[in-house]
C-alpha positions as CSV (number, residue, x, y, z in Angstrom):
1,X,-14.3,3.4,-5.3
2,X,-15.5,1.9,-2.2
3,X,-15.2,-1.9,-3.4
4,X,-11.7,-0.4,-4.2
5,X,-11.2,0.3,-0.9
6,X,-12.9,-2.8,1.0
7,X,-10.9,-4.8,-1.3
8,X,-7.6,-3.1,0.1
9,X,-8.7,-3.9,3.4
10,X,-8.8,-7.7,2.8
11,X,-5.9,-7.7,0.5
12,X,-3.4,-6.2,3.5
13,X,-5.4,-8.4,6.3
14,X,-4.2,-11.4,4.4
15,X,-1.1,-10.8,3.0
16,X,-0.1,-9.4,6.9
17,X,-1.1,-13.0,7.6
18,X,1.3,-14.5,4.5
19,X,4.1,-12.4,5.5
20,X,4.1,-12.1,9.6
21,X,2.5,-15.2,10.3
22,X,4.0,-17.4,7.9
23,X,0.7,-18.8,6.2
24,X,1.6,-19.6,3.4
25,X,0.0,-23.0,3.2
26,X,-2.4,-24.8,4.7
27,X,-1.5,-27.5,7.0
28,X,-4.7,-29.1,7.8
29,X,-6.5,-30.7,4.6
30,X,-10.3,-31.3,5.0
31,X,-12.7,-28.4,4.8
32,X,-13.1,-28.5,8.6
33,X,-9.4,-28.3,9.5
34,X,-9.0,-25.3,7.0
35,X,-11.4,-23.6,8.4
36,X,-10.4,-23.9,11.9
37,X,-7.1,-23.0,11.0
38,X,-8.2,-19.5,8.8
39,X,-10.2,-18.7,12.3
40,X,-7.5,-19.3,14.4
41,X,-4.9,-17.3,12.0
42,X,-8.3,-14.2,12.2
43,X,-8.0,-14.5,15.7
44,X,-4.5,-14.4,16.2
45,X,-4.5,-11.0,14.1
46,X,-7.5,-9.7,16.1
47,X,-5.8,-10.4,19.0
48,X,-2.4,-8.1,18.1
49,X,-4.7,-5.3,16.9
50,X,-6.1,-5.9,20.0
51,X,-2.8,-5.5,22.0
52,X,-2.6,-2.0,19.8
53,X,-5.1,-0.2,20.7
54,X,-5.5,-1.1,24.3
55,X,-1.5,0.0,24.5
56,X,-3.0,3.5,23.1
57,X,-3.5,5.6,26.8
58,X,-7.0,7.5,27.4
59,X,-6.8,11.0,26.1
60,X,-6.7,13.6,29.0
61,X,-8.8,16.1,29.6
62,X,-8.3,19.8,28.7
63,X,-8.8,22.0,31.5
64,X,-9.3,25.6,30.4
C-alpha cells in the first residue's frame, strides 16, 4: 500500500513533466548533460509548486 502510493507520487511528478513541460526526450546526451537537464526540469516544477503555495494567503485568525 504505501510503495503503491510513493510510486503514484513519482509517476504524476513525471508524467506532469512529459505532458506540461514537453520532456519527452532528452536533449543533452552524456550522463552529465542528462543529469543537469532532469535537475533543471525538478527545479522548474519545484519552482511552480512553489508559486502555489506562496499564492495561498495566511489563514486569519478567529476572534470569539
Amino acid at each position: 500500500m504505501a510503495s503503491g502510493r510513493a510510486r503514484k507520487k513519482i509517476e504524476t511528478l513525471f508524467g506532469d513533466l512529459k505532458r506540461t513541460l514537453g520532456l519527452t526526450r532528452l536533449r543533452l546526451r552524456d550522463l552529465t548533460g542528462a543529469r543537469d537537464e532532469i535537475l533543471l526540469a525538478a527545479s522548474v516544477q519545484n519552482l511552480k509548486r512553489l508559486v502555489k503555495l506562496a499564492a495561498i494567503p495566511p489563514p486569519r485568525p478567529v476572534i470569539a
